[in-house]
N, CA, C and O atoms as a printed pandas DataFrame, in Angstrom:
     atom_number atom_name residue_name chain_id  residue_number  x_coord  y_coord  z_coord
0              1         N          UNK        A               1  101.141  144.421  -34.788
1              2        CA          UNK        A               1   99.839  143.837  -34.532
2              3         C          UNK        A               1  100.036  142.504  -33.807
3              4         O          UNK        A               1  100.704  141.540  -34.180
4              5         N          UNK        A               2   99.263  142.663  -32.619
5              6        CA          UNK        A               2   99.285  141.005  -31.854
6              7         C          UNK        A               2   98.530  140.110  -32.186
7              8         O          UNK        A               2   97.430  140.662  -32.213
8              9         N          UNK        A               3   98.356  138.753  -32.545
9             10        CA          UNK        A               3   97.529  137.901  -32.960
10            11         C          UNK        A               3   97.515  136.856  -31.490
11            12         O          UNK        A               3   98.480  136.358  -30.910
12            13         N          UNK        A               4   96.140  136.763  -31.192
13            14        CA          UNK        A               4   96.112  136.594  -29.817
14            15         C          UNK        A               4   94.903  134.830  -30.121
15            16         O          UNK        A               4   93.678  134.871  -30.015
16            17         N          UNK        A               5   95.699  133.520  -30.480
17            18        CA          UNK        A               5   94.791  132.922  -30.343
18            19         C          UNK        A               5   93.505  132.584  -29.078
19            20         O          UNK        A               5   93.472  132.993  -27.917
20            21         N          UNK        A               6   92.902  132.041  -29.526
21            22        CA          UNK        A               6   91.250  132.764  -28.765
22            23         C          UNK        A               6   90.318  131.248  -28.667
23            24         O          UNK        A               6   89.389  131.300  -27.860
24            25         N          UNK        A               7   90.449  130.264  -29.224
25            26        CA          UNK        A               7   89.536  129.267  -29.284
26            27         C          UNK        A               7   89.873  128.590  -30.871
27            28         O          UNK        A               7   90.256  129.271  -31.822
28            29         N          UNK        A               8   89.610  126.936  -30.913
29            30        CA          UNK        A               8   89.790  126.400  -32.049
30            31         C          UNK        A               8   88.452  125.948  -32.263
31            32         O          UNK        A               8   87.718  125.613  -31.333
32            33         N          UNK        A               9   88.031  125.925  -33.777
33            34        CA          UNK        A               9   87.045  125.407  -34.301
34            35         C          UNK        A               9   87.182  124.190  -35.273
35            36         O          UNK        A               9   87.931  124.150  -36.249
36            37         N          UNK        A              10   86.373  123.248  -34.866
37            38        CA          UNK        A              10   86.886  122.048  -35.745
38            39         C          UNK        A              10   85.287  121.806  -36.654
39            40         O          UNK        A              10   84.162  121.714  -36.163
40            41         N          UNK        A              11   85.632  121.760  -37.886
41            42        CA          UNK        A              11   84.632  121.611  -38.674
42            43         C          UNK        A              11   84.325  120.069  -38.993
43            44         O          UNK        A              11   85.157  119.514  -39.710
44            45         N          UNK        A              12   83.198  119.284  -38.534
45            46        CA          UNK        A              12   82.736  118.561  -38.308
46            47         C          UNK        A              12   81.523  118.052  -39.277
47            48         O          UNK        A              12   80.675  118.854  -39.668
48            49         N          UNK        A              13   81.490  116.590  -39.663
49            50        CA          UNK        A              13   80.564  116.020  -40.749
50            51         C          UNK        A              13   78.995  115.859  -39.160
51            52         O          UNK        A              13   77.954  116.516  -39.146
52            53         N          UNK        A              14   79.328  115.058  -38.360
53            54        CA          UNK        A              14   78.252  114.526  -37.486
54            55         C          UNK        A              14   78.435  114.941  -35.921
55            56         O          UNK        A              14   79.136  114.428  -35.050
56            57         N          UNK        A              15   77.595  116.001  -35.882
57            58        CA          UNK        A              15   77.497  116.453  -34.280
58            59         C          UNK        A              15   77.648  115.221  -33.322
59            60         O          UNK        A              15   78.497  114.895  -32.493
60            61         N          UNK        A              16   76.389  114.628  -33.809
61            62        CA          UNK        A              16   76.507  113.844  -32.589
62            63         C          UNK        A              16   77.717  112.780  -32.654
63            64         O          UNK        A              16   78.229  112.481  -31.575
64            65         N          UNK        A              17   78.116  112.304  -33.590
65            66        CA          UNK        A              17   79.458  111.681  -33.243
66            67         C          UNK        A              17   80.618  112.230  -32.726
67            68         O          UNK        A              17   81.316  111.816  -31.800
68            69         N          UNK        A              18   80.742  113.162  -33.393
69            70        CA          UNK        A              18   81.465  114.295  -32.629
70            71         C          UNK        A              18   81.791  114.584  -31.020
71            72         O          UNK        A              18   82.868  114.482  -30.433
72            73         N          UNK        A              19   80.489  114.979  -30.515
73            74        CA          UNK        A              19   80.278  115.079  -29.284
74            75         C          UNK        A              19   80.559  114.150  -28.476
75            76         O          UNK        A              19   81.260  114.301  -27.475
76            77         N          UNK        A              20   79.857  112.734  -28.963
77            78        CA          UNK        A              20   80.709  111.414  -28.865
78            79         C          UNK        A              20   81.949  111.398  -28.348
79            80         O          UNK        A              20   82.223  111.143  -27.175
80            81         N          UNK        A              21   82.663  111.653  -29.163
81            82        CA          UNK        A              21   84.290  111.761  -28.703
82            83         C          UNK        A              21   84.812  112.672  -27.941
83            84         O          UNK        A              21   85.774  112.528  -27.187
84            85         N          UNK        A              22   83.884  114.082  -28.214
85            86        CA          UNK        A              22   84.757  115.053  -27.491
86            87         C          UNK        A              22   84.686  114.962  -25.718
87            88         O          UNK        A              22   85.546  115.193  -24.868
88            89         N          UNK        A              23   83.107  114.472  -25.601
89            90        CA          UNK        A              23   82.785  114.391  -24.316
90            91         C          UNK        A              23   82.865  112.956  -23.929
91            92         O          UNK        A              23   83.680  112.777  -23.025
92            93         N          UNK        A              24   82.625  112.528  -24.094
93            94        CA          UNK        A              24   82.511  110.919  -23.500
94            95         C          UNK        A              24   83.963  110.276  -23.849
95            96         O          UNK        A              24   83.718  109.070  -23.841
96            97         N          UNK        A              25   85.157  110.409  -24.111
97            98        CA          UNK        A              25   86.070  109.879  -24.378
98            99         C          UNK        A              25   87.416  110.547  -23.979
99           100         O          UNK        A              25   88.247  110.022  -23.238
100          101         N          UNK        A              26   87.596  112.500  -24.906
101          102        CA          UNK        A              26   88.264  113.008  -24.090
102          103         C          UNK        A              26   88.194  113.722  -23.124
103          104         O          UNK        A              26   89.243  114.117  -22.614
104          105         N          UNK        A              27   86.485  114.236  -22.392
105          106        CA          UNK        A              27   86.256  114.619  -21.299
106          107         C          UNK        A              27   86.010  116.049  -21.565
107          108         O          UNK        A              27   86.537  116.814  -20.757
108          109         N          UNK        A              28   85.277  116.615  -22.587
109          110        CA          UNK        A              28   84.802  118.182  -22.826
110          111         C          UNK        A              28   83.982  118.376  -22.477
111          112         O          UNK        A              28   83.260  117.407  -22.715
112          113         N          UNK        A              29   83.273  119.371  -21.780
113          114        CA          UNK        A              29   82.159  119.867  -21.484
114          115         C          UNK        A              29   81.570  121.164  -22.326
115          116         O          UNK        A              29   82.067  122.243  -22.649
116          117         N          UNK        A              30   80.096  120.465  -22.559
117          118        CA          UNK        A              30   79.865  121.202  -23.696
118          119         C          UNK        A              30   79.227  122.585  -22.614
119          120         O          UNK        A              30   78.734  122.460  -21.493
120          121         N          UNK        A              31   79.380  123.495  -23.174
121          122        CA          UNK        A              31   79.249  125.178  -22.097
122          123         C          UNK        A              31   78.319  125.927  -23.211
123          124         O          UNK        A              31   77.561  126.839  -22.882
124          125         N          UNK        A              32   78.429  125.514  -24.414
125          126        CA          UNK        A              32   77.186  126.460  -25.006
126          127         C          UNK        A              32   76.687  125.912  -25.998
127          128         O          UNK        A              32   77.445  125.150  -26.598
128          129         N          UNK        A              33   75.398  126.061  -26.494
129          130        CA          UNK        A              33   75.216  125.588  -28.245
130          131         C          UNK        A              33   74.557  126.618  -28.834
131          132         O          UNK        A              33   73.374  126.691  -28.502
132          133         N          UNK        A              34   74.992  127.545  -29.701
133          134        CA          UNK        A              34   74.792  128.531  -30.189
134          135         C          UNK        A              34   74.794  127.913  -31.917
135          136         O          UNK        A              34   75.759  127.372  -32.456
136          137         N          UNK        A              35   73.454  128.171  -32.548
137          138        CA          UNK        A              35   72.587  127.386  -33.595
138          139         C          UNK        A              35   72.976  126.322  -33.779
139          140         O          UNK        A              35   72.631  125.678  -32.789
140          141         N          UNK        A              36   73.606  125.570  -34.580
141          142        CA          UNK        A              36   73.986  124.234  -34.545
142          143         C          UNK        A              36   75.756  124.303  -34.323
143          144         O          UNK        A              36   76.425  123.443  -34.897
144          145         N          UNK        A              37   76.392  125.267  -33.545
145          146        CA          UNK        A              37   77.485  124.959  -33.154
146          147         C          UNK        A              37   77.333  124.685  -31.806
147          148         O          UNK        A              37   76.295  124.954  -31.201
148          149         N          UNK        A              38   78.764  123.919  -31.051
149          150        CA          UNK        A              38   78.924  123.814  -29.612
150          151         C          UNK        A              38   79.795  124.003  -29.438
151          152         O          UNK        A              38   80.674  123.652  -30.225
152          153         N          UNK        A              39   80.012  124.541  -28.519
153          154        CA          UNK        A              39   81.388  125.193  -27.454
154          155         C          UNK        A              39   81.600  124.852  -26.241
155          156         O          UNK        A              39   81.179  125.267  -25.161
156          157         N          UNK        A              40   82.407  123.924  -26.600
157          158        CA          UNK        A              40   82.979  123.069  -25.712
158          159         C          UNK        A              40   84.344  123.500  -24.917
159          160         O          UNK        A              40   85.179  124.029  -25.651
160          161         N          UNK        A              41   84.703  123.366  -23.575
161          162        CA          UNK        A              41   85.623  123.661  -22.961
162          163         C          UNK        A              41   86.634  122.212  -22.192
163          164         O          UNK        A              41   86.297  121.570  -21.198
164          165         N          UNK        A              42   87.814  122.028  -22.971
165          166        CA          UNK        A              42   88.781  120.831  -22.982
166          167         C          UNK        A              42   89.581  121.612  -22.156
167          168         O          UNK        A              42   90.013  122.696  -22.549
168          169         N          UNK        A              43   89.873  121.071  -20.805
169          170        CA          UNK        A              43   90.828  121.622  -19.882
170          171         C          UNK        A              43   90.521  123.285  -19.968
171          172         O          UNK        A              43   89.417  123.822  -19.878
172          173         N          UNK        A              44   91.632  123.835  -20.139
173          174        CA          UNK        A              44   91.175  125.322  -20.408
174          175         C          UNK        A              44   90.984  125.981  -22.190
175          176         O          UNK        A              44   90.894  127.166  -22.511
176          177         N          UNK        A              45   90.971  125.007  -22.925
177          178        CA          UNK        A              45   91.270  125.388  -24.290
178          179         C          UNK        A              45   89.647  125.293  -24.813
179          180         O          UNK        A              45   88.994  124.252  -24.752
180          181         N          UNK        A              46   89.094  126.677  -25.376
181          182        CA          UNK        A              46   87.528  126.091  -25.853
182          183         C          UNK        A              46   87.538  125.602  -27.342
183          184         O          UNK        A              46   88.436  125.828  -28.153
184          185         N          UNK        A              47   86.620  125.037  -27.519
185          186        CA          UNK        A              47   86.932  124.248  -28.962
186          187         C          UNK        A              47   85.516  124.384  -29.585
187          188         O          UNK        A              47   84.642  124.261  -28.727
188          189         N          UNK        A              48   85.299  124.485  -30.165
189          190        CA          UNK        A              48   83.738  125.060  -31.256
190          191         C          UNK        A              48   83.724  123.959  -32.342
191          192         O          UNK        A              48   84.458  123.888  -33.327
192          193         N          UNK        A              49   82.614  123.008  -31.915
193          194        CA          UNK        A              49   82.058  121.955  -33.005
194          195         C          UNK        A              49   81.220  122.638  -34.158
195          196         O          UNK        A              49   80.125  123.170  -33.976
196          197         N          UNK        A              50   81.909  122.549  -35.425
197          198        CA          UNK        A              50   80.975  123.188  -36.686
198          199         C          UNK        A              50   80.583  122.387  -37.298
199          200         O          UNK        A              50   81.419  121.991  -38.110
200          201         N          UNK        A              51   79.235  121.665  -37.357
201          202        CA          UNK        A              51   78.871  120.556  -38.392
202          203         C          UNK        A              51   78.642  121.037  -39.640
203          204         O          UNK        A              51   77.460  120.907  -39.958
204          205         N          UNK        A              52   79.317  121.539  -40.459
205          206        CA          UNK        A              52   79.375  121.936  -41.415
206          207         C          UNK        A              52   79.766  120.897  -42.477
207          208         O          UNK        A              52   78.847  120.497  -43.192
208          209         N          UNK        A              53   80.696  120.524  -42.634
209          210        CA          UNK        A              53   81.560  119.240  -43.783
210          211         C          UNK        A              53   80.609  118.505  -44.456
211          212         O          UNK        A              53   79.815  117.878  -43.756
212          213         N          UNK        A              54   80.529  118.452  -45.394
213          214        CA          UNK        A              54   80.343  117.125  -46.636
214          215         C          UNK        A              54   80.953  116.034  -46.198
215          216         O          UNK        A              54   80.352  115.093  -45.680
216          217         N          UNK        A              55   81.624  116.062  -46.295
217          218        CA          UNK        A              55   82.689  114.388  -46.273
218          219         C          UNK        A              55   83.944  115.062  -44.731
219          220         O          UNK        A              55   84.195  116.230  -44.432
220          221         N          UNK        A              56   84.372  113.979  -44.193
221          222        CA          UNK        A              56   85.212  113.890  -43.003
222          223         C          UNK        A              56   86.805  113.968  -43.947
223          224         O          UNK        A              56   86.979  113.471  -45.059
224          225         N          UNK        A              57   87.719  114.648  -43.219
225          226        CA          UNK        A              57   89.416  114.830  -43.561
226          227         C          UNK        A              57   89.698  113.802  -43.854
227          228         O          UNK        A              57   89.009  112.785  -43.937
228          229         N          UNK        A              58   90.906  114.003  -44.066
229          230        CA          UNK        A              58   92.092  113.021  -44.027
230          231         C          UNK        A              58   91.831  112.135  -43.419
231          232         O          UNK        A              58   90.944  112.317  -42.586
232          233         N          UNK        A              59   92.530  110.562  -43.524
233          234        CA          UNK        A              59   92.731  109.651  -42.934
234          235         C          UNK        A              59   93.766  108.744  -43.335
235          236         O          UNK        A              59   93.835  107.526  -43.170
236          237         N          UNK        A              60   94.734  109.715  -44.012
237          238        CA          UNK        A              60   96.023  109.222  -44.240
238          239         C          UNK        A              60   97.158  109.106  -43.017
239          240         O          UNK        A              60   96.856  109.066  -41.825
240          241         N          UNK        A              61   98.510  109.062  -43.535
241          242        CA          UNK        A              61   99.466  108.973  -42.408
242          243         C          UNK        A              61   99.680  110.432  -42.132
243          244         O          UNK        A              61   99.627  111.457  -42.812
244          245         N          UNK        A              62   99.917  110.172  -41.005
245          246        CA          UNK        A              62  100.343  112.077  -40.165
246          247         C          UNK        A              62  101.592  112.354  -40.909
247          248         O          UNK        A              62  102.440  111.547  -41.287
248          249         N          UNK        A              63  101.557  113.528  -41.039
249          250        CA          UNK        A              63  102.483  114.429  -41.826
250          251         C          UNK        A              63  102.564  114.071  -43.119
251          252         O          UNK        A              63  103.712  114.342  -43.471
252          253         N          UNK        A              64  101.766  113.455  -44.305
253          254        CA          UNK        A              64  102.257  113.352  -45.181
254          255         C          UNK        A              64  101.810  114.654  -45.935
255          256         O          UNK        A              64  102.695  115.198  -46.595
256          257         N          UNK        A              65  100.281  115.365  -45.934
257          258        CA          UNK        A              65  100.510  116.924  -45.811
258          259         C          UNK        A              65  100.666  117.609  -45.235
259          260         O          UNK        A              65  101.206  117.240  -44.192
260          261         N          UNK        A              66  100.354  119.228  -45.352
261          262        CA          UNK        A              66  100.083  120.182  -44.259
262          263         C          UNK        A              66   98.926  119.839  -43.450
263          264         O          UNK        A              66   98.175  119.119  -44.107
264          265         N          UNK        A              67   98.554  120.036  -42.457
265          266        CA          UNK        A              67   97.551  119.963  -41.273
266          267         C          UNK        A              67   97.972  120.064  -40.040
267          268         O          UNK        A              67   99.040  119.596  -39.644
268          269         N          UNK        A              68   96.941  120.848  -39.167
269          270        CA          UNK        A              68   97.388  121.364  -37.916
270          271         C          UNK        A              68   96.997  119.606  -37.086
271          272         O          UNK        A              68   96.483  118.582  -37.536
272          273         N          UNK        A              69   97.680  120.068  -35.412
273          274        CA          UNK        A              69   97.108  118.778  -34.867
274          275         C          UNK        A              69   97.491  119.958  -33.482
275          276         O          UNK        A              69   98.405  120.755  -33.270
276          277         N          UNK        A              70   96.279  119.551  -32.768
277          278        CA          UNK        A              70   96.680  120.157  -31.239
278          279         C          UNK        A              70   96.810  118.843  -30.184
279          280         O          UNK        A              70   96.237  117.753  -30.190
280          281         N          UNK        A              71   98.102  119.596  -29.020
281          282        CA          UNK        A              71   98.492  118.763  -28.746
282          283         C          UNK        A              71   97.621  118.184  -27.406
283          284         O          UNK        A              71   97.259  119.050  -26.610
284          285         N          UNK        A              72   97.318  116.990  -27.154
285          286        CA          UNK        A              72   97.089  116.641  -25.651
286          287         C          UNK        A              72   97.542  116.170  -24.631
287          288         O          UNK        A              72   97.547  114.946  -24.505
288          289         N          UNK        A              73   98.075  117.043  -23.567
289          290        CA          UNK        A              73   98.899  116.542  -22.408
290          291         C          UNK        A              73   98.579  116.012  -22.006
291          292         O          UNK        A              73   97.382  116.210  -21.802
292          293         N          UNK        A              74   99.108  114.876  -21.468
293          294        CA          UNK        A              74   98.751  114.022  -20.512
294          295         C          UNK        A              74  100.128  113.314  -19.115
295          296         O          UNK        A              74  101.356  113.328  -19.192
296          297         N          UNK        A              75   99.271  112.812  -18.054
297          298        CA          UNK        A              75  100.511  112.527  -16.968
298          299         C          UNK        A              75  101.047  111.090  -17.201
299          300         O          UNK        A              75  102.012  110.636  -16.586
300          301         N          UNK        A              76  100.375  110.443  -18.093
301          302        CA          UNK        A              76  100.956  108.873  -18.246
302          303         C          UNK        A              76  100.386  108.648  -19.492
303          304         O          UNK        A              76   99.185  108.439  -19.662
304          305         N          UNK        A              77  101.699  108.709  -20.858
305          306        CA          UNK        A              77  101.274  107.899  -22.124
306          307         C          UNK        A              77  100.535  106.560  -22.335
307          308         O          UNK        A              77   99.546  106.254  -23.000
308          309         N          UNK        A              78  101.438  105.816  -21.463
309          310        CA          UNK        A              78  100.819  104.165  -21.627
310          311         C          UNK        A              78   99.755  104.125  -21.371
311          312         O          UNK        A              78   99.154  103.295  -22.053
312          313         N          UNK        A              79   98.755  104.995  -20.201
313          314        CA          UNK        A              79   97.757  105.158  -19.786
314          315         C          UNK        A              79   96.709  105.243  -21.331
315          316         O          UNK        A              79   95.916  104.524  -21.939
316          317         N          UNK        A              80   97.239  106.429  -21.426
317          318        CA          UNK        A              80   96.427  107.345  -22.262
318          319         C          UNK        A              80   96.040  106.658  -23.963
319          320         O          UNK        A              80   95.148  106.836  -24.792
320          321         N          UNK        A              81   97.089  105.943  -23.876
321          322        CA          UNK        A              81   96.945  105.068  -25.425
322          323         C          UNK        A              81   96.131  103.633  -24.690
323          324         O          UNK        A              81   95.255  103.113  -25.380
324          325         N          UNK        A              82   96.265  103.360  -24.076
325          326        CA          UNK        A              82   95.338  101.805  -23.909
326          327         C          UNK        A              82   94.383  102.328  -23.348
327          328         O          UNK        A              82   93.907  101.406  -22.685
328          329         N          UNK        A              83   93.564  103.543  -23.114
329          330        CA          UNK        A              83   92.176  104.280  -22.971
330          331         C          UNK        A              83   91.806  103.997  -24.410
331          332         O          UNK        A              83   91.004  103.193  -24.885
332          333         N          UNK        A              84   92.474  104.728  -24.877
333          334        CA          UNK        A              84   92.222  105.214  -26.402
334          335         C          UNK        A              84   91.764  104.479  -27.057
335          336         O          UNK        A              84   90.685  104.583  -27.640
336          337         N          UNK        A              85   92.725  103.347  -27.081
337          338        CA          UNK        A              85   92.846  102.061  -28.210
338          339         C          UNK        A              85   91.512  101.265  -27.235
339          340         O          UNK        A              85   91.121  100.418  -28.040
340          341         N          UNK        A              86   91.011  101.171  -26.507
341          342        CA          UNK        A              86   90.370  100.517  -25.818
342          343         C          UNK        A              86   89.139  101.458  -26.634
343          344         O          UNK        A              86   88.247  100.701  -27.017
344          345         N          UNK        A              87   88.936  102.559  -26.906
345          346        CA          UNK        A              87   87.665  103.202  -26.916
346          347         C          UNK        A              87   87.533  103.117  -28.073
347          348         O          UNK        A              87   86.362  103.299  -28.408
348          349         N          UNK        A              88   88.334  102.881  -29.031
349          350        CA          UNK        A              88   88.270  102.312  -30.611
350          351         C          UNK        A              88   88.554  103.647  -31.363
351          352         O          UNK        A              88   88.040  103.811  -32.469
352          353         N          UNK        A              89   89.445  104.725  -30.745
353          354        CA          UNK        A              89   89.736  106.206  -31.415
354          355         C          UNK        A              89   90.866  105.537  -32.420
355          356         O          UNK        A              89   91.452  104.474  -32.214
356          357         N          UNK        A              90   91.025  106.385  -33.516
357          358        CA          UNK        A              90   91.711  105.943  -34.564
358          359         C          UNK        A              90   93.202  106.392  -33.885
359          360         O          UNK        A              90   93.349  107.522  -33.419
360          361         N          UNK        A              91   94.300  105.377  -33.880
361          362        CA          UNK        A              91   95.377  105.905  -33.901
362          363         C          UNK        A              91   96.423  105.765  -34.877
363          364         O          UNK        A              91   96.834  104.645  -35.180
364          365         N          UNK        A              92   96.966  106.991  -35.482
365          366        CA          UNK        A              92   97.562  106.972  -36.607
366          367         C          UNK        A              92   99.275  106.441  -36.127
367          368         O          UNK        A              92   99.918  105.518  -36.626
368          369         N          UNK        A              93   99.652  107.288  -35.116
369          370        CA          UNK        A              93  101.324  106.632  -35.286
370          371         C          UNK        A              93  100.856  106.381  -33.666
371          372         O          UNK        A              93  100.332  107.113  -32.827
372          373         N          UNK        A              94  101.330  104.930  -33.663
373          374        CA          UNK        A              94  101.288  103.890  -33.159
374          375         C          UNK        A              94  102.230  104.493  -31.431
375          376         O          UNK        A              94  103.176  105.279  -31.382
376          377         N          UNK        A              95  101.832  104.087  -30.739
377          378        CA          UNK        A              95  102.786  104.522  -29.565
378          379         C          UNK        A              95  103.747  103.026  -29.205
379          380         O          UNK        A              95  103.198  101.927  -29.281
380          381         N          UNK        A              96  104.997  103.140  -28.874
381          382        CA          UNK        A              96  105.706  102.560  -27.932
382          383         C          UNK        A              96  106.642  102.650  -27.296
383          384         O          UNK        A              96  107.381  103.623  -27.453
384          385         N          UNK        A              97  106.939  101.618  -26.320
385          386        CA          UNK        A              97  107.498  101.681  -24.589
386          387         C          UNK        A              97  108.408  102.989  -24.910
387          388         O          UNK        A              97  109.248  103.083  -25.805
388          389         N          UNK        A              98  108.074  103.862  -24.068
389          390        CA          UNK        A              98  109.759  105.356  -24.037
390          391         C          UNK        A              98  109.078  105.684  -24.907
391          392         O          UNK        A              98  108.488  106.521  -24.224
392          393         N          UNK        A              99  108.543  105.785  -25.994
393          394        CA          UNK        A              99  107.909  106.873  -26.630
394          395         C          UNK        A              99  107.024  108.183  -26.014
395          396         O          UNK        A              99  105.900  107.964  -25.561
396          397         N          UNK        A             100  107.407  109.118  -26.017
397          398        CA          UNK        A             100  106.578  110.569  -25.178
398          399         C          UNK        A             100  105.240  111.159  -26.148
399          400         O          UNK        A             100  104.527  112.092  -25.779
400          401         N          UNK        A             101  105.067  110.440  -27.414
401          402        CA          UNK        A             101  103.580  110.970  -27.698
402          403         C          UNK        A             101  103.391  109.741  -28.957
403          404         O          UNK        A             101  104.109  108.816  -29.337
404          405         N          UNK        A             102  102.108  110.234  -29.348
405          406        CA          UNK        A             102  101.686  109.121  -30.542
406          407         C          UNK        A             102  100.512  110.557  -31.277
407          408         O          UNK        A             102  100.195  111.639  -30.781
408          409         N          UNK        A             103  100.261  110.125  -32.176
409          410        CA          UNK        A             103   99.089  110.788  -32.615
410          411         C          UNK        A             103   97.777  109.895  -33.030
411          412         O          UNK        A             103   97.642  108.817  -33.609
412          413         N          UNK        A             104   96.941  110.780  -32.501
413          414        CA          UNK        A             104   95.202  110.386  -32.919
414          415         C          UNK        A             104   94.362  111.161  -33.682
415          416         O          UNK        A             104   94.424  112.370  -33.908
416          417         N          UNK        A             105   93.605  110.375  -34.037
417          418        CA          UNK        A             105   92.358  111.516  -35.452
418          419         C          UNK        A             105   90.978  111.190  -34.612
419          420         O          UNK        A             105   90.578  110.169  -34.051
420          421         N          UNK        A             106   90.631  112.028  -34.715
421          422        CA          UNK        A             106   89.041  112.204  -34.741
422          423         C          UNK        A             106   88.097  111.350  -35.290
423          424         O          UNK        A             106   88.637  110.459  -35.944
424          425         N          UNK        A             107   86.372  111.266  -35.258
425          426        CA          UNK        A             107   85.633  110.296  -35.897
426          427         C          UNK        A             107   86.163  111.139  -37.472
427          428         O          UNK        A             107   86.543  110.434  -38.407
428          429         N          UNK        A             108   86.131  112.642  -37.604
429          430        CA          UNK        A             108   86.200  113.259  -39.038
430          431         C          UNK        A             108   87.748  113.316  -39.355
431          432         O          UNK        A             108   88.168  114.314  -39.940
432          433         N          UNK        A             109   88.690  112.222  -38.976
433          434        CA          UNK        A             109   90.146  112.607  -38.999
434          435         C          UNK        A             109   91.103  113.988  -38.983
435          436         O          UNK        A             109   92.112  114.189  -39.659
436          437         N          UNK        A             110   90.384  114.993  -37.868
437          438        CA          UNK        A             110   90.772  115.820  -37.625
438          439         C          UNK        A             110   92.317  115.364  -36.431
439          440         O          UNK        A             110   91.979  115.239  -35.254
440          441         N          UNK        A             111   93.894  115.136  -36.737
441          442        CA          UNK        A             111   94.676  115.128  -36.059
442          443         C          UNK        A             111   95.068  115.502  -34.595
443          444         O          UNK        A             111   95.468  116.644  -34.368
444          445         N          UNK        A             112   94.975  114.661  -33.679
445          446        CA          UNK        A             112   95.688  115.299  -32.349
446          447         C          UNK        A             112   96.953  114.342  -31.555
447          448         O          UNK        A             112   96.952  113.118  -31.429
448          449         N          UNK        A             113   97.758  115.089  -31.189
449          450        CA          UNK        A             113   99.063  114.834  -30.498
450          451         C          UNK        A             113   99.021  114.354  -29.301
451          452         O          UNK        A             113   98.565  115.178  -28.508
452          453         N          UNK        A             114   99.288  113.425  -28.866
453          454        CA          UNK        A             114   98.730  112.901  -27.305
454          455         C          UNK        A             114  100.387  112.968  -27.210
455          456         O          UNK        A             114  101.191  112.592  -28.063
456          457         N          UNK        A             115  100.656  113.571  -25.889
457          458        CA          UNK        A             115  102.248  113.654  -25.338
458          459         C          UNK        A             115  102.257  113.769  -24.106
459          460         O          UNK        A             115  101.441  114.529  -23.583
460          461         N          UNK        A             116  103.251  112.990  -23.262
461          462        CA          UNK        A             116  103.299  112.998  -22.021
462          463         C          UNK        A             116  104.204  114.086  -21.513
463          464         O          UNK        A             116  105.342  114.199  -21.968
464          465         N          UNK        A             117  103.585  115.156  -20.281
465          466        CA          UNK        A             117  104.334  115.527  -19.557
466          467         C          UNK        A             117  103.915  117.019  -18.866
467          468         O          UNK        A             117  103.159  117.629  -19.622
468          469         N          UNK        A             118  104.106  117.483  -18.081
469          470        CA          UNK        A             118  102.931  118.510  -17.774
470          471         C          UNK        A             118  102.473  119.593  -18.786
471          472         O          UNK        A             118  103.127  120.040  -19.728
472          473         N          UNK        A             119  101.315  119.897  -18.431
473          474        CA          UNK        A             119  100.634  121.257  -18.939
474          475         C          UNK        A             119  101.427  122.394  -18.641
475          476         O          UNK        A             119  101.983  122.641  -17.571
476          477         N          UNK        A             120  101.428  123.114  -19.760
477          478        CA          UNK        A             120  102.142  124.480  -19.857
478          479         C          UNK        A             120  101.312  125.405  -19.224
479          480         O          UNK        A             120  100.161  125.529  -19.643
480          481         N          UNK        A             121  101.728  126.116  -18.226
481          482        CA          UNK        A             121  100.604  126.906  -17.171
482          483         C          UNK        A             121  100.393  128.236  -18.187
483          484         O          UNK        A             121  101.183  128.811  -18.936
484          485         N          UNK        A             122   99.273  128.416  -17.942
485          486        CA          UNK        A             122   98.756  129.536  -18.714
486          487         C          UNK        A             122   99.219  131.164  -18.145
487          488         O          UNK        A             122   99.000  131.338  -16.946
488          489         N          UNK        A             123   99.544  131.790  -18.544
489          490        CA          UNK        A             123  100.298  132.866  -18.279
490          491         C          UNK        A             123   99.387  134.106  -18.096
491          492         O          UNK        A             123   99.882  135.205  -17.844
């Protein structure tokens, strides 16, 4: 049996903060809103806002449990962290000089991997 990932869904306390970040910060375009979800398309990866949550994740240190984090390529780290840190996104491990990624959380501390170096072409 093939397991063919297909789209990520991130379960979300506040749409509109949410959206907040996804579009106005890392650049998603929202492509559908089907009842109170949105489906959003990040580069080629679609991502499905579920405002579902009570309370927002984690906001501990990365890796101290299990939790997924997807990664975000980018062509210049230094760039990409003094955007970031400029836009007031939470960053959990700290980037510096020669370092090739750092990680960031979400407004709901949902984890992501910011790493420099090209996109893996889609096959």
């Amino acid at each position: 049996m093939l397991f063919i990932p297909r789209e990520i869904t991130i379960v979300c306390t506040d749409a509109a903060e949410s959206l907040r970040f996804y579009e106005t910060i890392l650049g998603a375009e929202v492509v559908a809103r089907e009842g109170i979800a949105y489906r959003l398309l990040l580069g080629d990866q679609t991502i499905v806002l579920l405002p579902i949550a009570d309370e927002p994740g984690l906001d501990g240190v990365y890796g101290a449990c299990a939790e997924m984090a997807l990664t975000l390529m980018v062509d210049d780290i230094e760039a990409a962290h003094t955007y970031l840190a400029a836009h007031g996104v939470s960053i959990v491990t700290e980037w510096e000089p020669g370092a090739r990624s750092f990680v960031i959380r979400d407004p709901d501390g949902v984890a992501f991997e910011v790493a420099e170096g090209p996109p893996i072409p889609a096959e």
